[in-house]
C-alpha positions as CSV (number, residue, x, y, z in Angstrom):
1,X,35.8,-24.6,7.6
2,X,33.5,-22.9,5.3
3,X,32.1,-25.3,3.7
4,X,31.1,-26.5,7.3
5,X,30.0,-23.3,8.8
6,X,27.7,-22.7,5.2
7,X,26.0,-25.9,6.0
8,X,25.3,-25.1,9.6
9,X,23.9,-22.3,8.9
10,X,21.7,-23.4,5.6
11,X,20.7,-26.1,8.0
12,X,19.6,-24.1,11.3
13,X,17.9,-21.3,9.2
14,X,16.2,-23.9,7.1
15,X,14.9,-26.3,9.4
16,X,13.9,-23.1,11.6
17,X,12.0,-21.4,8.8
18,X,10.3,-25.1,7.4
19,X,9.3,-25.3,11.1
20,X,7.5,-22.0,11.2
21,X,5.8,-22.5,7.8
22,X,4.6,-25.6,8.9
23,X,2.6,-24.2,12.3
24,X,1.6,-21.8,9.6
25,X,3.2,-18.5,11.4
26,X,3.3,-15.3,9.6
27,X,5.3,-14.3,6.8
28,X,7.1,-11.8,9.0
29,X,8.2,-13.9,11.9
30,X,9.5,-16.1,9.5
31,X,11.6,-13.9,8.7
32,X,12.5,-12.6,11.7
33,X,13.5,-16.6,12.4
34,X,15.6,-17.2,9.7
35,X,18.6,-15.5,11.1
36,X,18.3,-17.3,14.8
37,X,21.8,-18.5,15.1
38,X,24.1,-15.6,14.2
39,X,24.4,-12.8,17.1
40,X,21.2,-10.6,17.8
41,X,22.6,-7.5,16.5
42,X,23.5,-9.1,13.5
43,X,20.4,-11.0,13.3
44,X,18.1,-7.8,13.9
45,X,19.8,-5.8,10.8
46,X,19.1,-9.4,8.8
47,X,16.1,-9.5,9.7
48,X,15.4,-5.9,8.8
49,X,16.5,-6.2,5.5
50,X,14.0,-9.4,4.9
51,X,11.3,-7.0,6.1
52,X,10.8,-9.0,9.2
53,X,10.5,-7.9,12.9
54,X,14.2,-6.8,14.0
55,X,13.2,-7.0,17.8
56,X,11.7,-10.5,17.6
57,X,14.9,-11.7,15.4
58,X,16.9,-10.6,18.4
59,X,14.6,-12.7,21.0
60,X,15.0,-15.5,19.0
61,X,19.1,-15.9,18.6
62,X,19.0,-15.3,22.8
63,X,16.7,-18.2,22.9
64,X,18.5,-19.9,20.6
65,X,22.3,-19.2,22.5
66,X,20.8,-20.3,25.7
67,X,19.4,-23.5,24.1
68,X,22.1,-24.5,22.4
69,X,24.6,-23.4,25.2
70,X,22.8,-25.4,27.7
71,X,21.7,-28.5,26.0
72,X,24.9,-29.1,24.0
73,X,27.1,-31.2,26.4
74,X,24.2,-33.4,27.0
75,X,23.4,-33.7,22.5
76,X,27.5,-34.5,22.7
77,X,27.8,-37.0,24.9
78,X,24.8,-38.4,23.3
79,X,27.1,-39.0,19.9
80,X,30.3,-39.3,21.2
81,X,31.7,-36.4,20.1
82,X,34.6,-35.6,22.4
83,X,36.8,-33.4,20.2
84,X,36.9,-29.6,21.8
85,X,37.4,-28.5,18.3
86,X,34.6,-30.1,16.7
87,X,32.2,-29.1,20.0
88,X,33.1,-25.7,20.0
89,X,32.6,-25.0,15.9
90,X,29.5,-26.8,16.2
91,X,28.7,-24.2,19.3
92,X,29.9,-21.6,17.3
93,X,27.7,-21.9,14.6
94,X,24.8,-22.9,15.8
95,X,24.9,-21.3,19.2
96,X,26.7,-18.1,18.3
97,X,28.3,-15.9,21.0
98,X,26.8,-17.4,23.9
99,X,27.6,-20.7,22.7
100,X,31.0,-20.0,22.3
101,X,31.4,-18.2,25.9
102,X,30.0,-22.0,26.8
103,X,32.7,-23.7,24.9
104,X,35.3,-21.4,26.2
105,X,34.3,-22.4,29.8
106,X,34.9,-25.7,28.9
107,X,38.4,-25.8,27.0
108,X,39.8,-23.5,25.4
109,X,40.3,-24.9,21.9
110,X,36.4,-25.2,21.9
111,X,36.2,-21.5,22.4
112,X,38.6,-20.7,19.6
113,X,36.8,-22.5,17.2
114,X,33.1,-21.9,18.5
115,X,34.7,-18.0,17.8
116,X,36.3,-19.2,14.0
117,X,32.3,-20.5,13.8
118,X,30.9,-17.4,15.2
119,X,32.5,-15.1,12.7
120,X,32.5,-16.7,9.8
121,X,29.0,-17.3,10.5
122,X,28.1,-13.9,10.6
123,X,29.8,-12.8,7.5
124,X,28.1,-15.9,5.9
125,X,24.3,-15.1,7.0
126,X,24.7,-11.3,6.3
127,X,25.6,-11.5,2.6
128,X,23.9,-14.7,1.4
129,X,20.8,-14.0,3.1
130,X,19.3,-11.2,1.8
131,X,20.6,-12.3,-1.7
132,X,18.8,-16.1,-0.9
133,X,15.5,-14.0,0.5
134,X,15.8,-11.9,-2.8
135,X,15.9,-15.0,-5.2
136,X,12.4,-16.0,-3.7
């Protein structure tokens, strides 16, 4: 479980940040993106300690939730994933809480572990994040 949930996380704020840097976007939003899929309060005080913009880290996991809540049935079906547990940690971690009220709408298993995903995600991005963002 951690092992997944670390590279959920390494790969959403990764691919989010390479993303940015290659539109060429500001130091600061960059940032502020790097925490986009843990929960916007969390993400805000993240983003703070980077020295990024806490109010634009928030706008960014909302966007992300609603993306991920609404497009991952769809991305799912697409692969032929059908196990609730493996829907809702994937949710969980890349999605955060309002992927995993979405998974919990659907089964309830997929809510428990888009939850296990949500909070261990959390705990994940706020330590190893500002220790990563140091180490640059």
């Amino acid at each position: 479980v951690l092992a997944a949930a670390l590279a959920g996380g390494a790969a959403a704020s990764a691919s989010a940040v390479a993303l940015g840097w290659a539109m060429g976007l500001p130091t600061e939003v960059l940032k502020s993106l790097a925490p986009k899929s843990v929960t916007a309060p969390v993400a805000m005080g993240i983003a703070e300690q980077l020295g990024g913009i806490p109010a634009l880290a928030a706008a960014f996991a909302v966007v992300t939730g609603l993306v991920g809540a609404i497009s991952a049935k769809y991305l799912f079906d697409a692969l032929r994933i059908s196990q609730p547990e493996v829907r809702g940690f994937a949710l969980g971690t890349a999605s955060h809480g309002i992927g995993a009220a979405r998974a919990m709408q659907v089964h309830p298993d997929a809510g428990a572990y888009a939850g296990l995903a949500l909070g261990v995600q959390v705990v994940l991005a706020a330590l190893l994040m500002p220790f990563i963002a140091r180490q640059f």
